[in-house]
N, CA and C atoms as an extended XYZ file, in Angstrom:
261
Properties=species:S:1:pos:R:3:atomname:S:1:resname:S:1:resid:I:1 pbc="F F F"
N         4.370        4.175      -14.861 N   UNK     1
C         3.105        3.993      -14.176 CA  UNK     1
C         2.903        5.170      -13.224 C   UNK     1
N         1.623        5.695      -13.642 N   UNK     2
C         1.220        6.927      -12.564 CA  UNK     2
C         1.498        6.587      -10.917 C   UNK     2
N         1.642        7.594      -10.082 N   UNK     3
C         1.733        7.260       -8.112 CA  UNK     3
C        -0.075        7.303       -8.450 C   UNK     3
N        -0.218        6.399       -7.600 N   UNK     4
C        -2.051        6.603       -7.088 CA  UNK     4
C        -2.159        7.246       -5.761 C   UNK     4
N        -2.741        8.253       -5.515 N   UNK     5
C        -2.711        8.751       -4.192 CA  UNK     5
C        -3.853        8.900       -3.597 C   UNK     5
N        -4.156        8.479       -2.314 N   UNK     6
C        -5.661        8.379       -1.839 CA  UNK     6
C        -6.321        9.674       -1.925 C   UNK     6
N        -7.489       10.538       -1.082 N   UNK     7
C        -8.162       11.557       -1.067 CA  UNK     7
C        -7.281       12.421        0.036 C   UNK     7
N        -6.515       11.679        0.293 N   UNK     8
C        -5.690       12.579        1.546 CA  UNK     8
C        -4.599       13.237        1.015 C   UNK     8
N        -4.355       12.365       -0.465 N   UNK     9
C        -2.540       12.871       -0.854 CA  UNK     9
C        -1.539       11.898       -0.932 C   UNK     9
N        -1.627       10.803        0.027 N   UNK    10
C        -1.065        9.740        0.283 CA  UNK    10
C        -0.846        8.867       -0.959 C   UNK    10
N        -0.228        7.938       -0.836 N   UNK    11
C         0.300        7.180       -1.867 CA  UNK    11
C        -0.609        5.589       -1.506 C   UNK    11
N        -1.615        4.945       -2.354 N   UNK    12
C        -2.503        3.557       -2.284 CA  UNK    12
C        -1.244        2.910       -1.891 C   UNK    12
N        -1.233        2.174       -1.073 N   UNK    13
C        -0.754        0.739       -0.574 CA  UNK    13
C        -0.237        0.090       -1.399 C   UNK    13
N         1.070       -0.399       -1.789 N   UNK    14
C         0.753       -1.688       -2.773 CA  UNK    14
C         0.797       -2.755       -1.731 C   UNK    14
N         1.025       -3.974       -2.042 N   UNK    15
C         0.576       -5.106       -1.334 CA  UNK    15
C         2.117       -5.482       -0.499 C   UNK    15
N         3.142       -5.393       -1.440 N   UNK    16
C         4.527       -5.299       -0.548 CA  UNK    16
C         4.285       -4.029        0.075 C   UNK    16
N         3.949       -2.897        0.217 N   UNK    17
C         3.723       -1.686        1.044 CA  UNK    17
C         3.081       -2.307        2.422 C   UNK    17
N         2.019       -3.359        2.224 N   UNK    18
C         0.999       -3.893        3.871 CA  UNK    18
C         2.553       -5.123        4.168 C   UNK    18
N         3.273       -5.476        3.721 N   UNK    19
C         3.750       -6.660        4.060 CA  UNK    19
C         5.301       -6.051        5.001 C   UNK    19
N         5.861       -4.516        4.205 N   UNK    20
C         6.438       -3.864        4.758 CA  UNK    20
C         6.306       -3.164        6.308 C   UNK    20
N         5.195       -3.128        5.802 N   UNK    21
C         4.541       -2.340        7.722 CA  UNK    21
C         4.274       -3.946        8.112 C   UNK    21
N         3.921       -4.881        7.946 N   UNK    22
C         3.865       -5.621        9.210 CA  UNK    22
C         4.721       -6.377        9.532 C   UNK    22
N         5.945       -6.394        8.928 N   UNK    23
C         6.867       -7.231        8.933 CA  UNK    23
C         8.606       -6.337        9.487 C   UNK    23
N         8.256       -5.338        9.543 N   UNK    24
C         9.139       -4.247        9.117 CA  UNK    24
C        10.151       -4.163       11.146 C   UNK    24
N         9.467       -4.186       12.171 N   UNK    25
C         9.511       -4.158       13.345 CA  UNK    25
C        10.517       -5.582       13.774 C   UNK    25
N         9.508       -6.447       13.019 N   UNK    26
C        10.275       -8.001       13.333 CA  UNK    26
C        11.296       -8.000       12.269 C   UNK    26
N        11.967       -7.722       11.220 N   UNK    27
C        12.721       -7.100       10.909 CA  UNK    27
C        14.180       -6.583       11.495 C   UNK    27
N        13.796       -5.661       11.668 N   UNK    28
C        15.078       -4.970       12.337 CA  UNK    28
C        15.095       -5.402       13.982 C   UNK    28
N        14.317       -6.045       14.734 N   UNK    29
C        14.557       -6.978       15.774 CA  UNK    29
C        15.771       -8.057       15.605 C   UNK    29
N        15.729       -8.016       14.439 N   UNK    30
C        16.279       -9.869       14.388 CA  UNK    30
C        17.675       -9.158       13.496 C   UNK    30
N        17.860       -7.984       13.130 N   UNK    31
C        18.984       -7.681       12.716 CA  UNK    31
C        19.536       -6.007       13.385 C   UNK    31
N        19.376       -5.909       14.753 N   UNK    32
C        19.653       -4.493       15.049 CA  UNK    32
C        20.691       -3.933       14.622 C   UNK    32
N        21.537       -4.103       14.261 N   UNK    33
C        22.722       -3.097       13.843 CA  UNK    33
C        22.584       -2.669       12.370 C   UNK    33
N        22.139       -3.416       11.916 N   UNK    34
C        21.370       -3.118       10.402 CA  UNK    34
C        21.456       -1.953        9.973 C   UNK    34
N        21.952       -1.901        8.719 N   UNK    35
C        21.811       -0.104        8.246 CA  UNK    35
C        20.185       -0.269        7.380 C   UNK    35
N        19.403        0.768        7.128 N   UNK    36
C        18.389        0.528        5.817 CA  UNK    36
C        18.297        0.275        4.851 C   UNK    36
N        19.442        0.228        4.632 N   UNK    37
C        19.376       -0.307        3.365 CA  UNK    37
C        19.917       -1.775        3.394 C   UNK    37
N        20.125       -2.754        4.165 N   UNK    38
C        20.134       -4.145        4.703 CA  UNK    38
C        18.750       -4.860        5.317 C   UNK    38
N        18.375       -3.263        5.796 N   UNK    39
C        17.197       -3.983        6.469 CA  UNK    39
C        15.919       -3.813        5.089 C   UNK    39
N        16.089       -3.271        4.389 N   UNK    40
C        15.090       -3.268        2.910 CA  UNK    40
C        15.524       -4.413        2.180 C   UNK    40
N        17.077       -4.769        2.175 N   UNK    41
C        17.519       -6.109        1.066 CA  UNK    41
C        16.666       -7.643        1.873 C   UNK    41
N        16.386       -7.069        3.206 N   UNK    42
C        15.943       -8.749        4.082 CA  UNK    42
C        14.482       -8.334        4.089 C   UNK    42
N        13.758       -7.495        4.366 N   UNK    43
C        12.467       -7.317        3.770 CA  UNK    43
C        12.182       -8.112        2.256 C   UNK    43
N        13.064       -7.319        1.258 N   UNK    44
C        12.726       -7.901        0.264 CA  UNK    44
C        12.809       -9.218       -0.438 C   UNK    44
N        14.091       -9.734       -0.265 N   UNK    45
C        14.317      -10.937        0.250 CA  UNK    45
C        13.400      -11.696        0.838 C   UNK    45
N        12.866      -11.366        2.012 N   UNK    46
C        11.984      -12.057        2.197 CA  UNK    46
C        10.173      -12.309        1.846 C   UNK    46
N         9.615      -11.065        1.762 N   UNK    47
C         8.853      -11.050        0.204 CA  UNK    47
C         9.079      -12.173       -0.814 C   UNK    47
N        10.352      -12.267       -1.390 N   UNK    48
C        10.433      -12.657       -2.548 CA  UNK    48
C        10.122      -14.675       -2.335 C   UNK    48
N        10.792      -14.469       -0.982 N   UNK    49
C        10.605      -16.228       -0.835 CA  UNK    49
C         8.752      -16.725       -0.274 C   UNK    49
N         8.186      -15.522       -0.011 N   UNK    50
C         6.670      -15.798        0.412 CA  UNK    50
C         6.217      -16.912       -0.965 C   UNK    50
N         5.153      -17.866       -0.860 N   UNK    51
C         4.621      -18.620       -1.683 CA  UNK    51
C         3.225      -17.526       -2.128 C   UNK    51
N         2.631      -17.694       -3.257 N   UNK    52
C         1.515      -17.191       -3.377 CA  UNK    52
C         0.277      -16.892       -2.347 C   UNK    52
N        -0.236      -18.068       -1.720 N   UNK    53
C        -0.974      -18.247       -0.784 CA  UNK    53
C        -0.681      -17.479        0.707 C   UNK    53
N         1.043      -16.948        0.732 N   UNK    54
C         1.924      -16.550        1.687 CA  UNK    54
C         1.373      -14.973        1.283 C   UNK    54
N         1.069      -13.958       -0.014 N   UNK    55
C         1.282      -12.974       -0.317 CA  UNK    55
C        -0.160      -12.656       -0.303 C   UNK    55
N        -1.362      -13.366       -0.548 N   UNK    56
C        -2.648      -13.381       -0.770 CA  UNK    56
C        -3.340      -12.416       -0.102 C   UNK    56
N        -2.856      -12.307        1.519 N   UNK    57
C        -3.294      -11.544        2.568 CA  UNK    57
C        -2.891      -10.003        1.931 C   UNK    57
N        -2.153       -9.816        1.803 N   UNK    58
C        -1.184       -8.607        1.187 CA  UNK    58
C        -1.758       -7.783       -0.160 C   UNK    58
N        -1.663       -8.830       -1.021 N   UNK    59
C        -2.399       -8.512       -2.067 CA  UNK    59
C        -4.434       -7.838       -2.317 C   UNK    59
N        -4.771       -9.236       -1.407 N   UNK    60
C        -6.300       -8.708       -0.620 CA  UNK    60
C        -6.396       -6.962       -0.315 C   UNK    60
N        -5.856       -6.576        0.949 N   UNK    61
C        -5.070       -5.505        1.169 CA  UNK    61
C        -5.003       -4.684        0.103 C   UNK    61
N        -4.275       -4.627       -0.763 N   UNK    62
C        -4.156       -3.878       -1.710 CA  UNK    62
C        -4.731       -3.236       -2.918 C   UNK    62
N        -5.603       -4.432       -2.781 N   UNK    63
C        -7.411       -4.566       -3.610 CA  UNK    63
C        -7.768       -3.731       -3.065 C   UNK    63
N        -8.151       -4.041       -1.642 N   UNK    64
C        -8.972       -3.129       -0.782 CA  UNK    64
C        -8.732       -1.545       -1.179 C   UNK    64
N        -7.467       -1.058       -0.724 N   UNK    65
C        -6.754       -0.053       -0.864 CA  UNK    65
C        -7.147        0.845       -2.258 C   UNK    65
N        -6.948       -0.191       -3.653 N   UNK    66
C        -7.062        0.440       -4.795 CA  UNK    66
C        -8.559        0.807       -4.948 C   UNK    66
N        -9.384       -0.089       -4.188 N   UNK    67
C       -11.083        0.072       -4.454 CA  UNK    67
C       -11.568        1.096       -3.923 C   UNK    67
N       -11.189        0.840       -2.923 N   UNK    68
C       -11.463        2.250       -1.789 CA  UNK    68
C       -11.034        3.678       -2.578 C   UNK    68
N        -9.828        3.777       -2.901 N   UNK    69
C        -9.064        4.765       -3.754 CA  UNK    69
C       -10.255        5.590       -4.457 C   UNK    69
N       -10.821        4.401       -5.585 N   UNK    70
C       -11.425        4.488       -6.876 CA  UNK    70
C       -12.591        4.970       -6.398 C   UNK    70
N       -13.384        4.320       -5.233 N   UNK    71
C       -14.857        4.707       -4.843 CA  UNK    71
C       -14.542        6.586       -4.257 C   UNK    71
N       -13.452        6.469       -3.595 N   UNK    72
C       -13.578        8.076       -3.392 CA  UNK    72
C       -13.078        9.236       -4.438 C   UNK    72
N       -12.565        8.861       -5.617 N   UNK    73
C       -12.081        9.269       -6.595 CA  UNK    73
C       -13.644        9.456       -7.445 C   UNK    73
N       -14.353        8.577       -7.265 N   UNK    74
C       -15.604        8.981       -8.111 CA  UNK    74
C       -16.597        9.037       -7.466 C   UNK    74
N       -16.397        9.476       -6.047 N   UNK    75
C       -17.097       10.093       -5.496 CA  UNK    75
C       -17.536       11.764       -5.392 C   UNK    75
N       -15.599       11.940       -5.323 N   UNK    76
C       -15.281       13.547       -5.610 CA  UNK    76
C       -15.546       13.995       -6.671 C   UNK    76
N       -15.337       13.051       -7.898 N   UNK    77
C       -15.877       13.953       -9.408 CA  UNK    77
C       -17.595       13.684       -9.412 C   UNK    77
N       -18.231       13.186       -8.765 N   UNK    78
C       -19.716       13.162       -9.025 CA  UNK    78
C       -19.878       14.241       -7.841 C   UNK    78
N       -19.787       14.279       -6.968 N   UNK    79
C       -19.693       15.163       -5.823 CA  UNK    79
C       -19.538       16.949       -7.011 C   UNK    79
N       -18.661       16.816       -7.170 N   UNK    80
C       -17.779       17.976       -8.048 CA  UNK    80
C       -18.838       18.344       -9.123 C   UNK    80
N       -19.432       17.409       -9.619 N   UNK    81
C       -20.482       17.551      -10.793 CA  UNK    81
C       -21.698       18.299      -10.507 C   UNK    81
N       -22.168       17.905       -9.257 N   UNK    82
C       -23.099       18.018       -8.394 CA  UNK    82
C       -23.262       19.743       -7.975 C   UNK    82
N       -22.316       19.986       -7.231 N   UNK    83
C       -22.077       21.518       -7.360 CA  UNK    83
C       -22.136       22.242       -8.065 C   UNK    83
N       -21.696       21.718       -9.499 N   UNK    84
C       -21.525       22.593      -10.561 CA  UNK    84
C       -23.082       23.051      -11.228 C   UNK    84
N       -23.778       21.796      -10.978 N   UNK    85
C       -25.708       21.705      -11.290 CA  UNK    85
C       -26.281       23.209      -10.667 C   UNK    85
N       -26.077       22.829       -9.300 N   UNK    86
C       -26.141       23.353       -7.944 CA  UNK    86
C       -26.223       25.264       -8.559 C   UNK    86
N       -25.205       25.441       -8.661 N   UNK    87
C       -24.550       26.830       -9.407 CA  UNK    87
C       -26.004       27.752      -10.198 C   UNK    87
């Protein structure tokens, strides 16, 4: 599967990507000595026990993320088209 990367370069969100940043702080609070790679197995871990309705927010998010992506992705090639008229 291709990386999707926004108009900046960046890499789209996936939905564990929004659940990582908001969860990520409280996280390593609750396990400070933690190496990263313990503190990614209890992230994920905990992800994995979310219920559907638990991930929804996340996923939403990630919609967002991919739509947004797509609207500026065909923005730049109509944009791009546009210029070329222009010429």
């Amino acid at each position: 599967m291709p990386v999707t990367r926004n108009a900046k370069g960046t890499r789209v969100q996936s939905a564990y990507g929004h659940f990582v940043k908001d969860n990520l702080k409280e996280v390593k609070q609750e396990n400070p000595n933690a190496t990263n790679d313990d503190i990614a197995r209890a992230l994920t871990a905990k992800w994995k026990s979310l219920s559907r309705e638990e991930k929804e927010p996340y996923e939403r998010s990630a919609r967002v993320d991919r739509h947004k992506h797509e609207s500026e992705k065909n923005y730049g090639a109509t944009k791009g088209e546009e210029e070329d008229e222009e010429d």
